[in-house]
C-alpha positions in Angstrom: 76.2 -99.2 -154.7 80.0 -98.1 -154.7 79.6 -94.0 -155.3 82.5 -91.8 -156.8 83.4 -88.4 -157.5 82.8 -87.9 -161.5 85.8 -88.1 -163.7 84.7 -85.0 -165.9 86.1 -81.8 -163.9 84.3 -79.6 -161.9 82.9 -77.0 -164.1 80.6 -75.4 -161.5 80.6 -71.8 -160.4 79.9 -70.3 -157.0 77.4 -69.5 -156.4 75.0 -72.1 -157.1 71.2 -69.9 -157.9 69.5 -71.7 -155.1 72.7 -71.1 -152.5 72.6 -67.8 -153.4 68.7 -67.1 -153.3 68.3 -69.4 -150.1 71.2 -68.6 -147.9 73.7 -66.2 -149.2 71.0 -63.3 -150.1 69.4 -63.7 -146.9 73.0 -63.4 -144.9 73.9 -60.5 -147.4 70.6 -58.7 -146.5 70.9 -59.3 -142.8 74.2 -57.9 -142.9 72.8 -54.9 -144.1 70.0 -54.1 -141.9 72.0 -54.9 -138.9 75.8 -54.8 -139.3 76.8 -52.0 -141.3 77.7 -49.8 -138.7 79.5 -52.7 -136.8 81.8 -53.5 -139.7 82.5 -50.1 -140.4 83.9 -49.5 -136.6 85.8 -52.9 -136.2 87.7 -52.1 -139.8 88.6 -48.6 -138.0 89.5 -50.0 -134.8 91.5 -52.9 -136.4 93.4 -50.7 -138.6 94.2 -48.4 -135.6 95.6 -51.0 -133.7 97.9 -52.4 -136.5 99.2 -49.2 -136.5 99.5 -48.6 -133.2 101.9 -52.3 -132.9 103.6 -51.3 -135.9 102.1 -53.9 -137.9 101.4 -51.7 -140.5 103.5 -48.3 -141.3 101.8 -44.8 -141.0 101.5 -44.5 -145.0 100.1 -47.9 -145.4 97.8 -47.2 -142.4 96.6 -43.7 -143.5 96.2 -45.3 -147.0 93.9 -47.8 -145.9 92.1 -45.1 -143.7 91.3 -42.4 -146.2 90.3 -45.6 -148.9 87.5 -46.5 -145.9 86.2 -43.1 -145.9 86.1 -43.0 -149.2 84.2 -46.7 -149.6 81.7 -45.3 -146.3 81.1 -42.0 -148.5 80.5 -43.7 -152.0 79.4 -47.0 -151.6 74.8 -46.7 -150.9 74.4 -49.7 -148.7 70.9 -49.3 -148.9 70.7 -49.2 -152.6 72.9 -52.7 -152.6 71.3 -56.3 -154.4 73.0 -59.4 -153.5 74.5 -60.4 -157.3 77.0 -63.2 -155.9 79.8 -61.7 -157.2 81.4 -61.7 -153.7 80.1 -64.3 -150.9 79.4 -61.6 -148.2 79.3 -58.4 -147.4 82.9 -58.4 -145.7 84.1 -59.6 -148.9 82.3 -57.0 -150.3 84.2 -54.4 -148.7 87.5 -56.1 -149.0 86.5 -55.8 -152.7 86.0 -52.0 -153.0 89.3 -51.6 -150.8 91.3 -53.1 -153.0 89.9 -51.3 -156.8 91.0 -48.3 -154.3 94.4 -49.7 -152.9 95.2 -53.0 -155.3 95.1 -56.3 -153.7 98.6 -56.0 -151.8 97.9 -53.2 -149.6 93.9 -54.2 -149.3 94.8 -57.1 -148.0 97.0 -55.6 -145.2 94.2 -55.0 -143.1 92.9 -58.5 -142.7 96.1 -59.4 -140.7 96.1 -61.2 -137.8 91.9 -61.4 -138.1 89.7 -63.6 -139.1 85.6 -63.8 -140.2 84.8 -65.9 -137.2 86.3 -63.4 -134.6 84.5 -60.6 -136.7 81.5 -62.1 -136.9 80.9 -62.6 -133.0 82.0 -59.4 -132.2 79.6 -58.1 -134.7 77.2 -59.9 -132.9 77.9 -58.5 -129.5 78.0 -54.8 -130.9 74.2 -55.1 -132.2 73.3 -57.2 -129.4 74.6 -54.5 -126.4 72.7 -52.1 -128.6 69.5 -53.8 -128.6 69.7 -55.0 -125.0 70.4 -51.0 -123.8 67.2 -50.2 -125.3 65.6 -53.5 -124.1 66.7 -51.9 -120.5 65.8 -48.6 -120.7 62.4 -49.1 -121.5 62.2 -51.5 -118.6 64.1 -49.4 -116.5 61.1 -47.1 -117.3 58.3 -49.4 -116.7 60.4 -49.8 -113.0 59.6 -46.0 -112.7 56.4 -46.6 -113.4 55.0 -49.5 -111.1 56.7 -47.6 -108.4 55.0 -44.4 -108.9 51.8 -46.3 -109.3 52.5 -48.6 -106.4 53.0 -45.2 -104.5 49.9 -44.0 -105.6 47.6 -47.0 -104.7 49.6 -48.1 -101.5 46.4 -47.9 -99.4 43.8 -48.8 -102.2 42.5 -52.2 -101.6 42.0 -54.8 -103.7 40.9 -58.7 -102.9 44.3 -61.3 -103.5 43.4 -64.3 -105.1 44.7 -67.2 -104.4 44.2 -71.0 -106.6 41.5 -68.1 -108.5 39.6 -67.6 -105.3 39.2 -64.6 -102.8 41.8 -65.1 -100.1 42.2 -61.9 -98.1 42.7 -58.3 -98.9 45.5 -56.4 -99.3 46.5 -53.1 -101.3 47.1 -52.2 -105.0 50.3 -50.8 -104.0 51.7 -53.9 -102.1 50.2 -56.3 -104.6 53.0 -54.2 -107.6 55.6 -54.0 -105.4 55.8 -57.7 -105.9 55.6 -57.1 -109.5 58.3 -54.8 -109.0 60.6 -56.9 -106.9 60.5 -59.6 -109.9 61.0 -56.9 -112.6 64.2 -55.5 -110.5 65.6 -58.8 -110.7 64.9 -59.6 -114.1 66.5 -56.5 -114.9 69.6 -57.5 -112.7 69.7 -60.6 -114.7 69.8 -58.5 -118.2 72.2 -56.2 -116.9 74.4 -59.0 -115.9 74.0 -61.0 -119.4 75.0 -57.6 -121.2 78.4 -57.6 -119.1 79.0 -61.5 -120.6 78.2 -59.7 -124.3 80.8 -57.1 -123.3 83.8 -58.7 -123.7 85.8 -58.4 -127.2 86.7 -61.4 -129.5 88.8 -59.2 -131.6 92.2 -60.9 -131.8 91.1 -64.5 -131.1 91.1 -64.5 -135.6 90.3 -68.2 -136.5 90.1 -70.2 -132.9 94.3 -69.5 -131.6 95.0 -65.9 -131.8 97.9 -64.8 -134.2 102.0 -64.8 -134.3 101.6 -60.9 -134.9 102.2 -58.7 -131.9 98.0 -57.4 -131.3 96.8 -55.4 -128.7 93.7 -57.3 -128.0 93.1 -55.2 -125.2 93.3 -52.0 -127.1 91.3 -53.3 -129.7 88.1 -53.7 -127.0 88.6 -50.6 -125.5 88.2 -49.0 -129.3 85.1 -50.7 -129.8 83.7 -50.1 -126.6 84.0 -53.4 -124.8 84.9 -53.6 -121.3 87.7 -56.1 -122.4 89.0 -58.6 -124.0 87.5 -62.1 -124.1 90.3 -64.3 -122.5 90.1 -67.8 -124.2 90.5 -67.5 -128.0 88.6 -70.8 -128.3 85.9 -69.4 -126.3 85.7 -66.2 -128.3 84.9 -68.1 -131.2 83.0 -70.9 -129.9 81.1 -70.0 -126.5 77.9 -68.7 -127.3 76.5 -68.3 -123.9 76.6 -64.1 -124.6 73.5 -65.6 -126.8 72.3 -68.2 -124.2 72.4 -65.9 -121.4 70.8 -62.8 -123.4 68.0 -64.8 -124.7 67.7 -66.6 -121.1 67.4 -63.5 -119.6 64.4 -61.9 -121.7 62.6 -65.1 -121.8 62.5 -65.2 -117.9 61.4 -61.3 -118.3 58.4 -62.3 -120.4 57.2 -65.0 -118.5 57.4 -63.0 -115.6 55.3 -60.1 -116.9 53.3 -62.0 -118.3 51.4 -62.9 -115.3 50.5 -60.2 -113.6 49.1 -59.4 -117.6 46.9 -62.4 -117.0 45.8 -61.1 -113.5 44.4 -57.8 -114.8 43.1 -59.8 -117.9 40.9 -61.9 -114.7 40.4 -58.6 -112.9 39.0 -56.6 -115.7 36.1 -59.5 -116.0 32.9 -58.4 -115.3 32.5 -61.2 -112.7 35.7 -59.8 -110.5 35.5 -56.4 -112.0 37.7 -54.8 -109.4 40.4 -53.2 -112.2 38.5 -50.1 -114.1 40.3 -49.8 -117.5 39.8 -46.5 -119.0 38.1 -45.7 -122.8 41.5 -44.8 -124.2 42.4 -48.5 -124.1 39.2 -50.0 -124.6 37.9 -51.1 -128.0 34.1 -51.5 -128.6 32.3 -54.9 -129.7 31.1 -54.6 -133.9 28.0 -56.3 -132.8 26.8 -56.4 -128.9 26.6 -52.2 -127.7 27.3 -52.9 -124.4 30.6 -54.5 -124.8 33.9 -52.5 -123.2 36.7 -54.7 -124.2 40.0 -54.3 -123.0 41.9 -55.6 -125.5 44.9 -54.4 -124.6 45.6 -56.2 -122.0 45.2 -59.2 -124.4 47.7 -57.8 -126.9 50.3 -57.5 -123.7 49.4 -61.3 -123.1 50.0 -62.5 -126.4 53.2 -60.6 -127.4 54.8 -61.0 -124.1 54.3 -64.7 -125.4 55.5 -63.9 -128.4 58.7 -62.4 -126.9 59.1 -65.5 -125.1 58.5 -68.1 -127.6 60.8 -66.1 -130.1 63.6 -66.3 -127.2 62.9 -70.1 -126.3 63.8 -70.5 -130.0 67.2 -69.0 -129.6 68.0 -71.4 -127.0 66.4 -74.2 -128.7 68.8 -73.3 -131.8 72.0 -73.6 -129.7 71.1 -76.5 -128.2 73.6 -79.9 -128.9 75.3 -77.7 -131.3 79.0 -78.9 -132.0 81.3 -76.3 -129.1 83.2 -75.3 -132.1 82.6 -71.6 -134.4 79.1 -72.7 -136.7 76.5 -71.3 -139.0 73.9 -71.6 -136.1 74.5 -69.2 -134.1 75.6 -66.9 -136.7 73.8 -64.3 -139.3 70.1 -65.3 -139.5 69.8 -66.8 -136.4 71.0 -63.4 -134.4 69.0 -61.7 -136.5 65.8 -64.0 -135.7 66.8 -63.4 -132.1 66.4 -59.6 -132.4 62.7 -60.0 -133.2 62.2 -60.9 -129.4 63.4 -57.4 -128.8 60.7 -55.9 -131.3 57.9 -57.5 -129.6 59.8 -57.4 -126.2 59.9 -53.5 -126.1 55.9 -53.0 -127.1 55.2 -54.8 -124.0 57.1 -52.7 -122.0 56.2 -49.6 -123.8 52.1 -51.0 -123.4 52.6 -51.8 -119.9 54.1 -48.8 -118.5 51.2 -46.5 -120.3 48.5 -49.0 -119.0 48.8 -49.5 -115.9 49.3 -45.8 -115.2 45.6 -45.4 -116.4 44.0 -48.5 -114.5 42.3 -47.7 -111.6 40.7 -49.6 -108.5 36.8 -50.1 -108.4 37.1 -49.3 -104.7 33.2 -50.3 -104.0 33.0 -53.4 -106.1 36.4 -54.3 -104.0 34.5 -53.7 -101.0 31.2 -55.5 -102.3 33.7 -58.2 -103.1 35.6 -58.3 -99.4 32.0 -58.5 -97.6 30.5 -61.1 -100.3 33.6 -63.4 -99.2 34.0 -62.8 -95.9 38.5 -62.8 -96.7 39.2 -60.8 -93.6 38.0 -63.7 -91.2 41.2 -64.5 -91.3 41.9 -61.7 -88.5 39.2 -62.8 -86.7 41.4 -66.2 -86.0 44.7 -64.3 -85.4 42.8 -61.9 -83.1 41.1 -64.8 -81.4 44.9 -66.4 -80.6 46.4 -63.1 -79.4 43.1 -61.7 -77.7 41.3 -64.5 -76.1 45.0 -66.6 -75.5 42.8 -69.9 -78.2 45.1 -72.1 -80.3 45.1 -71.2 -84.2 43.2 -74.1 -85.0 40.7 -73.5 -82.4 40.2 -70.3 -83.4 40.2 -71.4 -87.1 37.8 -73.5 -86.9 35.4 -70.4 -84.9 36.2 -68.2 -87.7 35.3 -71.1 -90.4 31.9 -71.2 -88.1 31.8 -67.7 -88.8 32.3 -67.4 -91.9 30.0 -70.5 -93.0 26.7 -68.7 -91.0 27.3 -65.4 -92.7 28.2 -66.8 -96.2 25.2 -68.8 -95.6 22.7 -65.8 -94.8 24.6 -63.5 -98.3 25.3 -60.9 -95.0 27.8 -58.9 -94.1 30.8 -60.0 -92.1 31.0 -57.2 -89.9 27.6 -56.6 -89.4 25.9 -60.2 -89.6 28.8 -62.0 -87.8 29.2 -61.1 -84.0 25.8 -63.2 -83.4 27.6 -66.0 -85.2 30.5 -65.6 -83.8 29.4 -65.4 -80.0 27.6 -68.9 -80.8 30.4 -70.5 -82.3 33.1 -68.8 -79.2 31.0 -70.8 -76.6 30.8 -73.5 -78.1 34.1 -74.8 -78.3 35.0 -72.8 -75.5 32.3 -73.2 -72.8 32.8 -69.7 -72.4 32.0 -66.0 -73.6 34.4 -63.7 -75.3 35.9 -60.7 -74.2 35.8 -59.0 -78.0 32.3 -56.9 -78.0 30.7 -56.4 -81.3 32.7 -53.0 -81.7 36.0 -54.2 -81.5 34.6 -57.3 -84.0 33.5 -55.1 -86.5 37.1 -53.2 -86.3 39.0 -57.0 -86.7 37.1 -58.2 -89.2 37.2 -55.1 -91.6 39.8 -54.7 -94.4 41.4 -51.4 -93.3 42.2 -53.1 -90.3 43.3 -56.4 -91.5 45.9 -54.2 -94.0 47.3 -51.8 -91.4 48.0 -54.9 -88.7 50.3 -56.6 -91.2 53.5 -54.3 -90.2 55.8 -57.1 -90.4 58.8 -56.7 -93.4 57.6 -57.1 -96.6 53.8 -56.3 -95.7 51.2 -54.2 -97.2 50.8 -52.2 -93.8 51.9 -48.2 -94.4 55.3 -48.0 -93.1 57.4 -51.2 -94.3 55.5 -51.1 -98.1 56.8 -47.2 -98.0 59.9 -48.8 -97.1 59.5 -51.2 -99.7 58.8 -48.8 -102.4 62.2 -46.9 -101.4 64.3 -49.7 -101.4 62.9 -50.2 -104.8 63.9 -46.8 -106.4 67.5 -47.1 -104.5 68.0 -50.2 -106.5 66.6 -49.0 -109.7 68.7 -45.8 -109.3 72.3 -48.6 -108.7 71.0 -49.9 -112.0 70.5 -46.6 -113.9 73.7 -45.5 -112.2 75.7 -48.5 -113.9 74.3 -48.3 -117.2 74.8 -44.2 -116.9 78.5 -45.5 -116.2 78.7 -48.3 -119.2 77.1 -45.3 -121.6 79.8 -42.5 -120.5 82.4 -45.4 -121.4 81.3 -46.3 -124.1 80.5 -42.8 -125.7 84.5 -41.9 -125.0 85.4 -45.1 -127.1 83.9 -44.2 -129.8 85.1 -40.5 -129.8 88.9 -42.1 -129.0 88.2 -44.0 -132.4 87.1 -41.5 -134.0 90.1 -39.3 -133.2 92.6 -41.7 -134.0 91.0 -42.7 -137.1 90.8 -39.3 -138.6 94.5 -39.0 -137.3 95.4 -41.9 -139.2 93.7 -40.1 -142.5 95.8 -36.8 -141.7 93.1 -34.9 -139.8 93.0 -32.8 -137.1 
C-alpha cells in the first residue's frame, strides 16, 4: 500500500506526552543529578575564551558573566520539574539568559559551540570525577593488602590448585599476587582516565568553527590535559567510555576471585580463613550457624559492578562512528551505577580482609592430612641423592600413597615409607636420615627454600611487598600531580570569570 504524508498540516506540538514522560524527563532529570556543575563551568570557561580571542567584547562578555551568576544564584535546580517548555536543560539555561540579556546578546555565547561537543565534554568532567574516587578507594585497598600481606608474610596457608591441596605457601605471598593484579588494574584505570582527559570543547558540531577559538585554552580552563585533536573524533570516538568501562570490568573480575577463594576458605570443610563476629551474621533458625555473608555480598556486587560495565560496552557496540543518543545522557548515567556498586567493594574489601585471620592449626591439620610438602621431598631427592625428577617423583608419590593410606603424618609416619620406596627403585639406601626428612618434608621448610624471584621465601616476598608500595606511591604521586593541576584550573577560572563580572 502506497503511504503519504497527510495533506492536512501538521498541527502537532513538541513535545509529544509520551516523548516527554519517556525520554525527555528522564534526560532532563539526569542532567540534573549529574551535570549541573559541568554546565555551569563549560559556560564560564567558554565565555572566557570568547573573550580572551576577541570574539566577544568586554561589555558583552561581562554582561553575559554577571547574567550567569545571577541564573546560578536564582534559579533552584533541585526544586526544577521537567514541563517541556524547553527540550533540555541547556536550553533551559539559554532560556533564563536571555529574559536576563534578550535573545541577541544570549545568544552570543553559543558561538562557535555546539550540544554535541558540550555534551561529551560533560561526559568526561563527571566521568574523571567518578573515576578519581573509583581510584582512590582502590589506591586504598592497595594500602591495605600490602599491610596485610606484610603482616601474614610468614603465616601459612595450603594453595589450592583445580580445588585441591597442592602445597603450602604463606598468606602474605598468596595477596601479593592479589596485589600485583590490583596494581595493574589500577594502571589500566589510571591510563583510561588520561584518554577521558582530553577536551572536545571547540570541535562544536563534527568540523570545528570559522571563529578564531582557543581550543587549547578552553581545556586548560576546564581542567583537561588538552585538547582532543580530531574534531570528528571529539564527537564521535567513544572509547573514553569503552576504555573506562573496560577498565572496571577487568577490575571486578579480577577481585572477584580471590572473593570466591575466601568464600571456599571460610567453609567449614577447609576452614583455614577465621572471619571475625563483626562480619558475621547469625542463621534465624540453626544456633550454630556463623555465616559470613559478607564475603558473599563482595561476590555478588563485584558481579554487579561487572555486569553493569559489560552493559556499557554492550551499548556501544555496532553503533553508527558518528555523534548518537547511545552513548549520551541515560546511558552515562547507567554507566555510573558500576561505580556505586564498584566503590562498596572496595570499601568491603579493604575493612575485611584487615580483620580475617589464619587458623594456623587447622592449616597445619590440613598440610599433614594432605601430605602437600612431598613435593620437597622430590626436589630434595634430585639435588641430595643426584635421582632424576621423575624418579624421585614417583618415590615421593610412594610416599605419599603409604602415609595418606595409614591417615598419618608425613613427617612422622613417612621415613619408614620412604626408605622402602628409595631402595626400591634404586637398589640402594639413602643418605637423608629421618631428621633431615622430617626438616624437608615440613612446611616451614618447604616456604623458606623457595628464595627464587617472585617466591613466598622471607627475602624476595619482602622485596616483593616493596616493590609494591614504590609502584603504588608512582601512582598516588601522578594522581597527586593530575589533582594540583586540576585544582589551579579551576581557581584560574574562577579568577578570570569574576574578572569578567568586574571583580577583584
Amino acid at each position: 500500500m502506497k503511504t503519504s504524508r497527510p495533506s492536512l498540516p501538521d498541527t502537532s506540538v513538541f513535545p509529544d506526552p509520551v516523548y516527554k514522560e519517556t525520554v525527555l524527563r528522564p534526560l532532563f532529570d539526569g542532567a540534573k543529578a549529574h551535570h549541573v556543575a559541568g554546565f555551569r563551568s563549560i559556560d564560564r570557561a567558554h565565555l572566557v575564551m570568547l573573550h580572551e580571542t576577541h570574539i566577544l567584547d568586554t561589555e558583552q562578555a561581562r554582561a553575559i558573566a554577571r547574567a550567569l551568576s545571577a541564573i546560578d544564584a536564582e534559579l533552584d535546580v533541585d526544586g526544577l520539574t521537567y514541563t517541556g517548555e524547553v527540550e533540555d536543560f541547556f536550553f533551559l539555561i539559554e532560556k533564563e539568559l536571555k529574559t536576563r540579556l534578550g535573545p541577541d546578546l544570549a545568544g552570543r555565547l553559543h558561538t562557535a559551540r555546539s550540544r554535541n561537543d558540550i555534551d561529551h565534554t560533560l561526559f568526561k568532567l563527571a566521568l574523571k570525577e567518578r573515576i578519581d574516587g573509583l581510584l582512590m578507594q582502590a589506591y586504598r585497598l592497595a594500602e591495605r593488602l600490602i599491610a596485610v600481606a606484610e603482616r601474614e608474610s610468614a603465616t601459612l596457608i595450603v594453595a589450592y590448585t583445580h580445588g585441591q591441596p597442592a602445597q603450602p605457601t604463606t598468606f602474605g605471598h598468596y595477596l601479593a599476587a592479589v596485589i600485583e593484579v590490583l596494581l595493574r588494574d589500577i594502571a589500566r584505570l589510571a591510563a583510561a582516565r588520561e584518554t577521558v582527559d582530553l577536551s572536545p570543547m571547540g570541535a562544536a558540531a563534527i568540523t570545528t568553527s570559522g571563529f578564531p577559538i582557543d581550543r587549547a585554552r578552553m581545556a586548560a580552563l576546564l581542567g583537561f590535559s588538552g585538547p582532543l585533536e580530531n574534531s570528528y573524533g571529539c564527537i564521535a570516538a567513544v572509547d573514553y567510555v569503552t576504555s573506562t568501562y573496560s577498565a572496571i570490568a577487568l577490575m571486578f573480575l579480577h577481585l572477584g576471585r580471590p572473593i570466591q577463594d575466601l568464600q571456599f576458605w571460610t567453609s567449614f570443610e577447609v576452614g583455614q580463613v577465621y572471619v571475625p563476629n563483626a562480619f558475621v551474621q547469625i542463621s534465624s533458625i540453626m544456633p550454630q550457624k556463623r555465616n559470613p555473608v559478607p564475603i558473599e555480598h563482595l561476590r555478588h556486587l563485584a558481579s554487579q559492578t561487572y555486569g553493569r560495565a559489560r552493559a556499557m560496552l554492550d551499548v556501544m557496540h555496532n553503533t553508527p562512528f558518528t555523534d548518537m543518543n547511545d552513548s549520551e545522557g541515560e546511558t552515562q548515567s547507567m554507566g555510573y551505577e558500576a561505580f556505586a556498586s564498584g566503590g562498596r567493594v572496595l570499601d568491603l574489601l579493604a575493612a575485611l580482609i584487615d580483620k580475617v585471620s589464619i587458623d594456623e592449626e587447622r592449616v597445619r591439620d590440613n598440610i599433614r592430612r594432605s601430605c602437600i610438602t612431598v613435593t620437597e621431598l622430590a626436589d630434595s631427592l634430585v639435588r641430595r641423592e643426584g635421582l632424576s625428577f621423575r624418579e624421585a617423583h614417583e618415590i615421593a608419590a610412594a610416599v605419599a600413597r603409604a602415609v595418606v593410606a595409614v591417615k598419618g603424618d608425613l613427617a612422622k609416619d613417612g621415613y619408614a615409607a620412604f626408605k622402602t620406596a628409595f631402595v626400591g627403585a634404586t637398589g640402594r639406601g639413602s643418605q637423608i636420615d629421618a631428621m633431615a626428612f622430617a626438616e624437608i618434608v615440613s612446611p616451614d621448610y618447604f616456604v623458606a627454600i623457595r628464595q627464587r624471584f617472585g617466591g613466598p621465601a622471607p627475602q624476595p616476598l619482602a622485596a616483593a611487598l616493596q616493590a609494591y608500595r614504590d609502584k603504588l606511591g608512582q601512582l598516588g604521586d601522578a594522581a597527586d600531580r593530575i589533582r594540583l593541576r586540576e585544582t589551579d584550573a579551576r581557581h584560574e577560572l574562577d579568577t578570570r570569570f569574576n574578572s569578567l563580572r568586574g571583580e577583584a
